[in-house]
Backbone as numpy.savetxt, mean C-alpha at the origin, in Angstrom:
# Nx Ny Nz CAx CAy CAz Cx Cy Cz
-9.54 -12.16 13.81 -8.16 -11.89 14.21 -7.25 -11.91 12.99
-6.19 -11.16 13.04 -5.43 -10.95 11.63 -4.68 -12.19 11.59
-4.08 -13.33 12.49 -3.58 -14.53 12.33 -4.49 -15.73 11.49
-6.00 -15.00 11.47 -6.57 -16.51 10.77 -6.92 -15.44 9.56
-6.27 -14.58 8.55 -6.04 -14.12 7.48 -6.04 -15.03 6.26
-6.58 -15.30 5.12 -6.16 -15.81 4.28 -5.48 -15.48 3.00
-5.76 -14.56 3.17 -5.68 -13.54 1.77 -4.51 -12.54 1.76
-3.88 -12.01 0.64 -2.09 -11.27 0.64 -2.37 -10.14 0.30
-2.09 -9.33 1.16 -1.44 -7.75 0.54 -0.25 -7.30 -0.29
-0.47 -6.50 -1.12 0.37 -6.72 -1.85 0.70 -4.81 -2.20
0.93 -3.93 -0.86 1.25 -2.65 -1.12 2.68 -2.06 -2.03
2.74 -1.39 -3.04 3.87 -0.93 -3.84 3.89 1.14 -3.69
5.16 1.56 -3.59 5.11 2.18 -3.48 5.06 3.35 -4.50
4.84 3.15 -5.30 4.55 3.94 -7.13 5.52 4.20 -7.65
5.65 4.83 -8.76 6.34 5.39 -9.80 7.51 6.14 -9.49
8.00 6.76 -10.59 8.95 7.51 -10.66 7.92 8.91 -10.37
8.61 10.16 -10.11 7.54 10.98 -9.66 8.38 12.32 -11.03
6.92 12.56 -11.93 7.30 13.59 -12.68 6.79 14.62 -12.83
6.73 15.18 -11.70 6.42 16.31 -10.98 4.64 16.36 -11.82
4.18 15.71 -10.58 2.48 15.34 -10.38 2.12 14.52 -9.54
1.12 14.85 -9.15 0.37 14.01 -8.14 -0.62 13.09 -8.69
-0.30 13.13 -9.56 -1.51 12.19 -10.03 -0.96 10.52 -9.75
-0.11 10.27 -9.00 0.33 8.76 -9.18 -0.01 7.89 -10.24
0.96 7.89 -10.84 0.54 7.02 -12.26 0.64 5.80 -12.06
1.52 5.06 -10.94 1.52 3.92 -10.63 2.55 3.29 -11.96
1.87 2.67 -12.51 3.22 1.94 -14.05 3.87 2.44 -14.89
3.01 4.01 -15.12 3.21 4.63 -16.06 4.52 5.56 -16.32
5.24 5.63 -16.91 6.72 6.22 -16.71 7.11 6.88 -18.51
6.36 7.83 -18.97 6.17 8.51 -20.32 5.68 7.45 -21.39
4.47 6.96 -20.76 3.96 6.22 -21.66 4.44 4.96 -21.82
5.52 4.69 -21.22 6.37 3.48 -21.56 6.31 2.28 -19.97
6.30 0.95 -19.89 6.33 0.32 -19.05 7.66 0.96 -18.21
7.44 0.96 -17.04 8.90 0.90 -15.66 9.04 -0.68 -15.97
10.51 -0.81 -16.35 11.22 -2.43 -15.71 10.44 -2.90 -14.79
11.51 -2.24 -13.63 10.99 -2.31 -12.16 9.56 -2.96 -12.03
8.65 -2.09 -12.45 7.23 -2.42 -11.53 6.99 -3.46 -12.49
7.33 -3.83 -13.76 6.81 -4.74 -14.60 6.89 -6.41 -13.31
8.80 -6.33 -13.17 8.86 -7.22 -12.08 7.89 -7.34 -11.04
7.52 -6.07 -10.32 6.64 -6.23 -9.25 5.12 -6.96 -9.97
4.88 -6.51 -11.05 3.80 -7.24 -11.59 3.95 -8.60 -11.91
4.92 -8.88 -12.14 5.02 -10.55 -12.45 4.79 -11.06 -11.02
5.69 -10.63 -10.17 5.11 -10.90 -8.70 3.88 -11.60 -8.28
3.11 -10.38 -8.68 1.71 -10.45 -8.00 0.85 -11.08 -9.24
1.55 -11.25 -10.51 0.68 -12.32 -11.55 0.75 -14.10 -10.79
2.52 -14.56 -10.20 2.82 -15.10 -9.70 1.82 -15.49 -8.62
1.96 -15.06 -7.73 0.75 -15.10 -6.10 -0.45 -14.99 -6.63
-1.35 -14.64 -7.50 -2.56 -14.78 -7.95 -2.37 -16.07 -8.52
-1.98 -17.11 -9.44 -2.18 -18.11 -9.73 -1.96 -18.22 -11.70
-2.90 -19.52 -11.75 -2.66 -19.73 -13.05 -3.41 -18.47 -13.84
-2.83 -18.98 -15.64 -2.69 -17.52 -15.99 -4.41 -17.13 -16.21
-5.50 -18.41 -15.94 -6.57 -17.98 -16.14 -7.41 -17.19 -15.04
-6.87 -17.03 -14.02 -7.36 -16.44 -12.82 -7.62 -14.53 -13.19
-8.97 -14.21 -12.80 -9.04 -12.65 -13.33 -8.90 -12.05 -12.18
-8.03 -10.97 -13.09 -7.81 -9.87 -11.91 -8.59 -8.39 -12.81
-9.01 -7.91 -11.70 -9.53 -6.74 -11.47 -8.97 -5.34 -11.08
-8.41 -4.39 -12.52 -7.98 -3.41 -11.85 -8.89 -2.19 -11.50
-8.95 -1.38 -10.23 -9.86 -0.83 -9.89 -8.91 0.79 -9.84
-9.55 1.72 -10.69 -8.84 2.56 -11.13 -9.51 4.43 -10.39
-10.21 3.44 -9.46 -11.34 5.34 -8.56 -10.25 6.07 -7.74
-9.17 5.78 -7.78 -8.27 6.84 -7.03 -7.49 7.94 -8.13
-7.59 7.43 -9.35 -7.23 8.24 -10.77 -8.21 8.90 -11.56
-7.23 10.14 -11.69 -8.30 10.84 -12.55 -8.30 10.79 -13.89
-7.26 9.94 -14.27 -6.74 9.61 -15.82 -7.24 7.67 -15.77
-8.61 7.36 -15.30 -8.58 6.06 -15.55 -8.35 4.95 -16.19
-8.87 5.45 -17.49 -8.56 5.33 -19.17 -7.43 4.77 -19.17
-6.65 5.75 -18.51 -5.24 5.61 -19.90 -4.56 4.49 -18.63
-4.90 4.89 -17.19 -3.97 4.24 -16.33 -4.25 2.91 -16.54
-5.38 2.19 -16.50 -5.99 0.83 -17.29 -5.32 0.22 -18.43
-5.05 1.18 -19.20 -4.87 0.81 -20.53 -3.28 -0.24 -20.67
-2.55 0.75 -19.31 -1.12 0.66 -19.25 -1.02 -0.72 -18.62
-2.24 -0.80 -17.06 -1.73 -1.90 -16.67 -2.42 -3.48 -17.91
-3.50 -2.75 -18.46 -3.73 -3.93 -18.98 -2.54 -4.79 -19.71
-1.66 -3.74 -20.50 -0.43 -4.09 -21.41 0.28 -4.45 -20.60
0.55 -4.04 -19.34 1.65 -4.94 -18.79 1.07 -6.41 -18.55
0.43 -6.52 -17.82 -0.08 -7.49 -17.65 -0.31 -8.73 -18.80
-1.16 -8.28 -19.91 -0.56 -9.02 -20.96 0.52 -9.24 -21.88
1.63 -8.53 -21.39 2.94 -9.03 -21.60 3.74 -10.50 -21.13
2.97 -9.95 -19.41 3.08 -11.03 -18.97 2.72 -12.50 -18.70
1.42 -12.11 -20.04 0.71 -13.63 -20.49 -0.78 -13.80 -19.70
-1.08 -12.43 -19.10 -2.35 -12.29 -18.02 -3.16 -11.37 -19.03
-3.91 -11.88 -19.72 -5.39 -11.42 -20.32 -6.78 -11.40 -19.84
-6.95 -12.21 -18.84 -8.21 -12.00 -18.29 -7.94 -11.00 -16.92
-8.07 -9.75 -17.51 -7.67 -8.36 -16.65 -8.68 -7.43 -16.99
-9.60 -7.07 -16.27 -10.87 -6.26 -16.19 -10.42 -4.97 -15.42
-11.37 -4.29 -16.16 -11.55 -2.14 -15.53 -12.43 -2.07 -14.66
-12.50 -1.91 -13.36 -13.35 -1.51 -12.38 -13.55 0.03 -12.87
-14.19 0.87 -13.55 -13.90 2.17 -13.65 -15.44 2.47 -12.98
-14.56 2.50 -11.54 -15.98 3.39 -10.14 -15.70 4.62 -10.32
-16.30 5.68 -10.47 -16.29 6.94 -9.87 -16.64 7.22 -8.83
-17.83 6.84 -8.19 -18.54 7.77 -7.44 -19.14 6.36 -6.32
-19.99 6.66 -5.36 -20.49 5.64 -4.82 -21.51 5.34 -5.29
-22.54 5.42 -6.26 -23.54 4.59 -6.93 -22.71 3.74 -7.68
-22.08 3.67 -8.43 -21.09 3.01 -8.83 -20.61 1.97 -7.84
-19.62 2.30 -6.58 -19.48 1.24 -5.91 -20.84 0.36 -5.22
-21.63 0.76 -5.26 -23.03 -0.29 -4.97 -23.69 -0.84 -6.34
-23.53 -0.82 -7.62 -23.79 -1.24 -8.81 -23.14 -2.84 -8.62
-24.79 -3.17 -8.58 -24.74 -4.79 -8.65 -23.98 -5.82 -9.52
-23.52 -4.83 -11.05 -22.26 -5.17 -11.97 -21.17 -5.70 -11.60
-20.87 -4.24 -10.17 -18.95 -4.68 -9.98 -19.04 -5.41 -8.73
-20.30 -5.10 -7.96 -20.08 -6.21 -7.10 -19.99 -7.70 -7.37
-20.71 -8.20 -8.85 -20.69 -9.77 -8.91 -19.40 -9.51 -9.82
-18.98 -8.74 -10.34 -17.40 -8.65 -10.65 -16.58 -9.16 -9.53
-16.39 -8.13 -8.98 -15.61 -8.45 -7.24 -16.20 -9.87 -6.72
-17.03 -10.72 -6.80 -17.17 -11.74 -6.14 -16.59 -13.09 -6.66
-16.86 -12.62 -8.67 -15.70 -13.47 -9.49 -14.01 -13.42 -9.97
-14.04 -12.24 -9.16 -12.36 -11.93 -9.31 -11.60 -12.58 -8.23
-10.33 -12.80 -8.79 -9.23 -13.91 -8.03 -8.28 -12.61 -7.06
-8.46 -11.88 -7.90 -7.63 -10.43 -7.53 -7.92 -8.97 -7.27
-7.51 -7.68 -6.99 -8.03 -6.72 -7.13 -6.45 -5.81 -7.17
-6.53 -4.84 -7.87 -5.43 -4.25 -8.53 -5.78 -2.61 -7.77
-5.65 -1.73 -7.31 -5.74 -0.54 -6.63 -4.79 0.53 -7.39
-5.16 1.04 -8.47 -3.93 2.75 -9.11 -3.48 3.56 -7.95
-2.85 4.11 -8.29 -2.36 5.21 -7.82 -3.34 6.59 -7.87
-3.30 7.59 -7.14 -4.30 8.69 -7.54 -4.33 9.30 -6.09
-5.58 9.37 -5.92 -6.01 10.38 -4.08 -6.47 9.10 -3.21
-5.86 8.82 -2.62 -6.42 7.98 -1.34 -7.47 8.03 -0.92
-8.20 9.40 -0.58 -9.34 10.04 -0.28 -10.47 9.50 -0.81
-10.03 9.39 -2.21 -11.12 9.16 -3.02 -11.22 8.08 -3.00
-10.63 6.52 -2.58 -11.09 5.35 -2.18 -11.56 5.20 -0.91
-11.59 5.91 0.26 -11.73 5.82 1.35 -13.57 6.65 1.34
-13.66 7.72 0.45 -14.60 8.51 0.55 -15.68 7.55 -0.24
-15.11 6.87 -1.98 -16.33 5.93 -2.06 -16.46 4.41 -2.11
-15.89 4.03 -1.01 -15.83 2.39 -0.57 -16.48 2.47 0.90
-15.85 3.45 1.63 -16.24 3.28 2.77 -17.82 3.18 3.33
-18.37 1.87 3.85 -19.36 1.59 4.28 -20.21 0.97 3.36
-19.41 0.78 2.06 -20.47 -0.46 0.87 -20.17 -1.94 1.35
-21.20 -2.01 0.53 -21.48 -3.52 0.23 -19.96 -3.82 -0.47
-19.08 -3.21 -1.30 -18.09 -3.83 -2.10 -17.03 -4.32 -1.10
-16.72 -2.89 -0.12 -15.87 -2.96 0.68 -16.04 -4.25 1.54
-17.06 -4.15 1.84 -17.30 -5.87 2.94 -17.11 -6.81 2.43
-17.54 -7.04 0.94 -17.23 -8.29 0.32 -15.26 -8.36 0.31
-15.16 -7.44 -0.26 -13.47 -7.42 -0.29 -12.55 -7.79 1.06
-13.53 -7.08 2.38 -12.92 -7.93 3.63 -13.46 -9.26 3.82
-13.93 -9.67 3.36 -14.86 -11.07 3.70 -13.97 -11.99 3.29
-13.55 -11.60 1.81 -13.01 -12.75 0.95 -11.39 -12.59 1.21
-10.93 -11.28 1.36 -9.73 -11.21 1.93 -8.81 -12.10 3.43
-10.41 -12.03 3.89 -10.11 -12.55 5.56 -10.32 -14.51 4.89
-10.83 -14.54 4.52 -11.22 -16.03 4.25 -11.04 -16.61 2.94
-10.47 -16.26 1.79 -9.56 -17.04 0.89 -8.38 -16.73 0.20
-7.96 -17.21 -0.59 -6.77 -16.86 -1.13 -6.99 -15.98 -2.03
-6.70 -14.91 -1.71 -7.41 -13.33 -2.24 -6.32 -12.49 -2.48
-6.13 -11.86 -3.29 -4.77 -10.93 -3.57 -5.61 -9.13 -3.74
-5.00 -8.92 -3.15 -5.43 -7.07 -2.97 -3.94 -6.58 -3.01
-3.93 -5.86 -3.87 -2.41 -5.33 -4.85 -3.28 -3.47 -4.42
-2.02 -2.72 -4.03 -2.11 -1.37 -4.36 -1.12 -0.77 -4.56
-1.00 0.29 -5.92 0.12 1.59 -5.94 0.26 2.96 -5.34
1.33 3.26 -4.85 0.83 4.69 -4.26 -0.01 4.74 -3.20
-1.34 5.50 -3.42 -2.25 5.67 -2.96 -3.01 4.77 -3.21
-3.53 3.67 -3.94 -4.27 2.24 -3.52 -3.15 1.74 -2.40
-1.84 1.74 -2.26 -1.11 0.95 -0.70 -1.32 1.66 -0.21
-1.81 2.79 0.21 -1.88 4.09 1.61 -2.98 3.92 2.21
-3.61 3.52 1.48 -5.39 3.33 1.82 -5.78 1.66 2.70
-4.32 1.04 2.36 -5.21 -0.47 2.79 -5.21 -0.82 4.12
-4.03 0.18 5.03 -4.35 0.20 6.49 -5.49 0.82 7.11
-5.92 0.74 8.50 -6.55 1.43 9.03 -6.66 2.88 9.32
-4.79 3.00 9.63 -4.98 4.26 9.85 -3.88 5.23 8.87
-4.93 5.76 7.89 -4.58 6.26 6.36 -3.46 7.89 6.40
-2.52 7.80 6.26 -2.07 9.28 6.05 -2.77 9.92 4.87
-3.38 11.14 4.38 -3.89 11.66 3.65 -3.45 13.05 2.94
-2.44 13.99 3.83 -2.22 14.60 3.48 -0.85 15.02 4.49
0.50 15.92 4.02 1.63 16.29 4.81 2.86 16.63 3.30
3.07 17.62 3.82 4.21 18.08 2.87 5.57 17.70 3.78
6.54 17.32 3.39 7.63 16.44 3.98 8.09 17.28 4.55
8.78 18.82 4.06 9.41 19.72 4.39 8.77 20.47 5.89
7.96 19.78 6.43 7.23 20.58 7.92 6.51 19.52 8.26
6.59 17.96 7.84 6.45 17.07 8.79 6.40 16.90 10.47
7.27 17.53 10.23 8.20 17.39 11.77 7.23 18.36 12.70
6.36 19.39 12.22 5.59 19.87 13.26 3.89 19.21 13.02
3.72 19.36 14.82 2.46 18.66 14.91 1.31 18.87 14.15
0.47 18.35 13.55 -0.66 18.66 12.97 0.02 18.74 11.66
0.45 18.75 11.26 0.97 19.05 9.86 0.80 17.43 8.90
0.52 16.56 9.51 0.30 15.42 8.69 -0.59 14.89 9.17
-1.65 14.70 8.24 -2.98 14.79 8.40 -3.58 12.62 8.18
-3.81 12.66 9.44 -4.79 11.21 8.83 -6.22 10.87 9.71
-6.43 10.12 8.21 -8.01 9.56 9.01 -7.85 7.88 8.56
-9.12 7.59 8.17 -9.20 5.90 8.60 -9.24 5.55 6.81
-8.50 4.80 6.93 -8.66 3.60 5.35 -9.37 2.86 5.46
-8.74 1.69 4.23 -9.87 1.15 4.11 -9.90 -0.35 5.16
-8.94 0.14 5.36 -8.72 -1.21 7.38 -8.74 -2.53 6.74
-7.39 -3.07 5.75 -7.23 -4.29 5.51 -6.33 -4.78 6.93
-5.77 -3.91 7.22 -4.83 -3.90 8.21 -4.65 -3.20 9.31
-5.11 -3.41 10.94 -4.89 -2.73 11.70 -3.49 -2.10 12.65
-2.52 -2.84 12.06 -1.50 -3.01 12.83 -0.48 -2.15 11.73
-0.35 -1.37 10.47 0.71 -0.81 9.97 -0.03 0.23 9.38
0.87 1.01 9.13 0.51 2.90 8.29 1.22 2.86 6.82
0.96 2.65 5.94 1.80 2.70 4.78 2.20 4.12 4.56
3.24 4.38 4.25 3.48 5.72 3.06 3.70 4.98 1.84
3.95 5.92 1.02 4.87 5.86 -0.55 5.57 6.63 -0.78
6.15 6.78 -2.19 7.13 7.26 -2.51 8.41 7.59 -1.29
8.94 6.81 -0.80 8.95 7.12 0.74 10.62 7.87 0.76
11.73 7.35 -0.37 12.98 7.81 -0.40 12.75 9.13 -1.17
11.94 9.24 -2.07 12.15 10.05 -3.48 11.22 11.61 -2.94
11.21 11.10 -2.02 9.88 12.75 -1.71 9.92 12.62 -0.27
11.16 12.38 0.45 11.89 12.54 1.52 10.32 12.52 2.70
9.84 11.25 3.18 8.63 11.46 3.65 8.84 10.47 5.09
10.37 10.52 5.36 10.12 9.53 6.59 9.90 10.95 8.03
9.91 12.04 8.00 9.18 12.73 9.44 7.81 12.56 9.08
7.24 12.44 7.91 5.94 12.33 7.95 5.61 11.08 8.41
5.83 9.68 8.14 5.51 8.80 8.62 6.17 8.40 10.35
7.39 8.95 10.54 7.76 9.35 12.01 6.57 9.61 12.78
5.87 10.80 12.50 4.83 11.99 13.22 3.92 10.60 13.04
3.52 10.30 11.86 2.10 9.23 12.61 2.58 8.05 13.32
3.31 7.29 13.02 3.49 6.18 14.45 3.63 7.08 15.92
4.54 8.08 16.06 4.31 8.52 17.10 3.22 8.59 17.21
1.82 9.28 17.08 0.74 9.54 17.28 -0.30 8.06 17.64
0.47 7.05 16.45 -0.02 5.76 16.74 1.00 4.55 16.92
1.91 4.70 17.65 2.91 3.80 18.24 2.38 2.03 18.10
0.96 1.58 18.63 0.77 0.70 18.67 1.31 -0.54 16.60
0.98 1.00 16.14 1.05 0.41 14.45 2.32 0.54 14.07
2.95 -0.17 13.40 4.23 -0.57 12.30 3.99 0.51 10.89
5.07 1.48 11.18 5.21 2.36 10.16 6.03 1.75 8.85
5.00 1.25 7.16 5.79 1.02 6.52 6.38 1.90 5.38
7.73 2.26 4.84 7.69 3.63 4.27 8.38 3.04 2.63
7.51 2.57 1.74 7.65 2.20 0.77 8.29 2.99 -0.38
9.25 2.95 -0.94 10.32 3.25 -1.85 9.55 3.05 -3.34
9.94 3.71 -4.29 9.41 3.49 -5.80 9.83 2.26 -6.76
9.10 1.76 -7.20 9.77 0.69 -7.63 9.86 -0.45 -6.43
9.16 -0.84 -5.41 9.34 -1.13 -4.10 7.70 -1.82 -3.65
7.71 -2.87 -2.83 6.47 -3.36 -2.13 7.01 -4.40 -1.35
5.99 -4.94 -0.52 6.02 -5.61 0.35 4.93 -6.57 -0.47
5.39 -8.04 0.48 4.01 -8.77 -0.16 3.46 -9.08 1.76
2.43 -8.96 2.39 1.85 -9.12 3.46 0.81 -10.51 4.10
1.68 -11.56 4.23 1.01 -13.04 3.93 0.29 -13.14 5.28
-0.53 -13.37 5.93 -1.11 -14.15 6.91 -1.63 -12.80 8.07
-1.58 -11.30 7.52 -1.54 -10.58 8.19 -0.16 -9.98 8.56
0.51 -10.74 9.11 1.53 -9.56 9.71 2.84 -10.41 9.16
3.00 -11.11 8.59 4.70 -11.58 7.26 5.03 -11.16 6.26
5.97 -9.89 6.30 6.11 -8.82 5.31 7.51 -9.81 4.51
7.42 -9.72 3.08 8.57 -10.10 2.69 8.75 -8.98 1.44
9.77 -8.24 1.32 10.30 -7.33 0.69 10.33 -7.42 -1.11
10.14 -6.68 -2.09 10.14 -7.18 -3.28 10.51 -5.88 -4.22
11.09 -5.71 -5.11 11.04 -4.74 -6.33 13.11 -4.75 -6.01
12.86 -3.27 -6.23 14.50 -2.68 -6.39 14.86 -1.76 -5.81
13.71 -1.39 -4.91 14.28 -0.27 -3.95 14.50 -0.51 -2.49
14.08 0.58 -1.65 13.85 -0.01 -0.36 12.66 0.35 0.44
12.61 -0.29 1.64 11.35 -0.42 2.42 12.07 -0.07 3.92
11.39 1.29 4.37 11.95 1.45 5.59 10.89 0.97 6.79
10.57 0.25 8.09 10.33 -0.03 8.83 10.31 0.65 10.04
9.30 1.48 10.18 9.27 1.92 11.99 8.73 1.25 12.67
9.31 1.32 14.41 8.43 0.49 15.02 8.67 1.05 16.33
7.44 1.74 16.93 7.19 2.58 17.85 6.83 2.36 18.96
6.74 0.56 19.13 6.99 0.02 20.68 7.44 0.28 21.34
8.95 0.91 21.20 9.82 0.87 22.78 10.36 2.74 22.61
8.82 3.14 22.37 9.36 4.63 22.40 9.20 5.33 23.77
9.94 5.72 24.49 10.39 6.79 25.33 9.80 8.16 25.60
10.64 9.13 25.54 10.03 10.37 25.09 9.17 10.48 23.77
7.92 11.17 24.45 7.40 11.03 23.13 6.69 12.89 23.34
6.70 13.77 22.57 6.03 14.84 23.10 4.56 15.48 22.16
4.31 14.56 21.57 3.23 14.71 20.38 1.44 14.98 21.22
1.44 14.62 22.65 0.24 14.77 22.94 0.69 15.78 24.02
1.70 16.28 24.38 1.61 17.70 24.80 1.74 18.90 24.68
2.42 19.49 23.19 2.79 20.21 22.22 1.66 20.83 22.07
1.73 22.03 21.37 0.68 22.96 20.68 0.89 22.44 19.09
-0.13 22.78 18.09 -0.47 22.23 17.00 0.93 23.37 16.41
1.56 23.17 15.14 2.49 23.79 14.54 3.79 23.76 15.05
3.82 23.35 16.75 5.19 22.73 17.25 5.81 21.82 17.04
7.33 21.72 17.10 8.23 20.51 16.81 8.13 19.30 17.67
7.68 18.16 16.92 7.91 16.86 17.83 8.81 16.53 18.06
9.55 15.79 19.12 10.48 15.29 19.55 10.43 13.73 19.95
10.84 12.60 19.59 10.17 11.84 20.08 11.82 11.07 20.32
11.85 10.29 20.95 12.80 8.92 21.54 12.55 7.63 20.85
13.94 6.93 20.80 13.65 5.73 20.75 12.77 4.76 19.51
12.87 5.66 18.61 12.01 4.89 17.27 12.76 3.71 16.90
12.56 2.25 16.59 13.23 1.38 15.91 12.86 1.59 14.37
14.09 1.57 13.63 14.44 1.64 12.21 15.13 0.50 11.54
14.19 -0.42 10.48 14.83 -1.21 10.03 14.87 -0.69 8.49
15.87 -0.88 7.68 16.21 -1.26 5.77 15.61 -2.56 5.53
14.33 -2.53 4.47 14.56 -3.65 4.08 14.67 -3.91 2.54
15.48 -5.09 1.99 15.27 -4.82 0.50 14.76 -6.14 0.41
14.72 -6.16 -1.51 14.08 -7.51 -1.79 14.54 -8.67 -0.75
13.62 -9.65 -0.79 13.37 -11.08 0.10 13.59 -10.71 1.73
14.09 -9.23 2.20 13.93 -9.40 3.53 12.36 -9.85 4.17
12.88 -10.05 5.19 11.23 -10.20 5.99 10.97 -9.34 7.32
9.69 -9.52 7.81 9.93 -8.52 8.90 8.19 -9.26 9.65
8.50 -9.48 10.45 6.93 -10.25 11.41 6.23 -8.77 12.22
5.14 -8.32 11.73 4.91 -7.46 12.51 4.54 -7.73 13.90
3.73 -9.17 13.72 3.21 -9.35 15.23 4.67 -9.59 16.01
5.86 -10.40 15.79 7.22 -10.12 16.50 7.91 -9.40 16.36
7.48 -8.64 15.71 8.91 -7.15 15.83 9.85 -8.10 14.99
9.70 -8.83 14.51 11.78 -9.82 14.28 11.82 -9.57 12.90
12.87 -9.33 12.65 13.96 -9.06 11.19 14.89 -10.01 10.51
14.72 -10.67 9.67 14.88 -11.96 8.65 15.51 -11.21 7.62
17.17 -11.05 7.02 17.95 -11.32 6.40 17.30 -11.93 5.35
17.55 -11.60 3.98 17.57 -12.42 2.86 18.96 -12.70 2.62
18.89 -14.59 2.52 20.21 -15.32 2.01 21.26 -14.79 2.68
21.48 -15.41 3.73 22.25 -14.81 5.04 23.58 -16.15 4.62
24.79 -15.82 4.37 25.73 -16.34 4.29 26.95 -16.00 5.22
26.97 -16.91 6.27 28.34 -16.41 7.07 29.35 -17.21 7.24
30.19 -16.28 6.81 31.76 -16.32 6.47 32.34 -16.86 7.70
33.14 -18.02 8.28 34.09 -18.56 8.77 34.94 -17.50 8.82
């Protein structure tokens, strides 16, 4: 059950976007982002002392190399040197008895930015992946993703949708992640590449799940399963498709406009909170004025 969770999610929503898909995740012309540096101290923070190794796992990029290279420097800026390259390509790779006793001595796991696909296509059904839910579900385990490492860590993965025709059915395409989480849908880049009908269209489709629509420069940290508390400098939009109404997504023809009722929409920024299993919304530093 996701209440006896031990382990933190730690989804960010990537970079600045310079016209590419390649999600660079830190990378911003070669030079550290402020911003995500903070989000990295973050998650140096929640991993522990500075000797604890983290593991960045770089198979959703096609620029591994260099994307490694970047977080390694941030990271040892921030006084974190024991920071290792998962560089998987392929699935012999993810069954290589190497990264699995890697993954079994790591405190952490770090997820790039890149194709979602391509973590879902070679994790799904290894030995790595199980260890990573094993230890996730049962210790104090940090699983960090950018971009597309956060898109991938729910169950049910968006993969593909151009924002501009969201809004008609079939047009945003998902299948299954890597199911750290059954109960939310991540997007990214979620203000900067105008992607809330896309994440609209999948809660409708899957109402039961908490649509989260992550901003650049932007993450959630995900404690116990479902205790989202807000972090970076942007924002984090919140759907929640419980008390939806009209909904016309399962009677429509494919390429038709959805219409749906009743979506709840929350803002959240740094230190808000948000309980998925209660629906309830927690104010950061709530001061009221007499």
């Amino acid at each position: 059950m996701e209440n006896e969770v031990k382990g933190i999610l730690i989804p960010i929503g990537g970079a600045e976007d310079k016209g590419t898909d390649l999600e660079l995740g830190i990378i911003q012309r070669n030079n550290l982002n402020f911003f995500e540096m903070g989000i990295l101290k973050v998650i140096a923070e929640i991993v522990g002392h500075e000797d604890k190794r983290i593991e960045v796992i770089t198979t959703a990029s096609s620029i591994p190399d260099e994307v490694f290279e970047n977080y390694r420097s941030a990271f040892e800026k921030l006084g974190r040197r024991n920071v290792g390259h998962m560089r998987i390509r392929n699935r012999q790779d993810a069954t290589n008895h190497h990264f699995v006793r890697r993954l079994m001595e790591a405190d952490a796991v770090m997820f790039s930015g890149g194709n979602q696909l391509r973590l879902t296509a070679i994790f799904g059904g290894t030995r790595f992946l199980e260890i990573l839910h094993e230890r996730y579900r049962t210790e104090h385990f940090v699983i960090a993703g950018t971009s597309a490492g956060a898109m991938a860590m729910s169950n049910t993965m968006i993969y593909q949708g151009n924002a501009s025709n969201a809004h008609l059915k079939g047009e945003v395409k998902i299948t299954t992640g890597l199911g750290f989480n059954k109960d939310i849908i991540i997007d990214s880049h979620f203000n900067k590449r105008g992607r809330f009908p896309r994440l609209a269209q999948a809660v409708a489709a899957n109402p039961q799940a908490i649509g989260i629509g992550l901003g650049e420069d932007t993450g959630v940290i995900i404690r116990n399963g479902c205790e989202l508390e807000g972090i970076g400098s942007g924002a984090t939009i919140i759907i929640d498709g419980r008390f939806i109404r009209h909904n016309n997504i399962a009677e429509i023809e494919e390429g038709q406009p959805i219409s749906v009722e009743n979506l709840v929409v929350h803002i959240m920024e740094k230190g808000n909170k948000y309980n998925i299993r209660t629906r309830r919304f927690e104010p950061a530093n709530v001061n009221v004025t007499q």
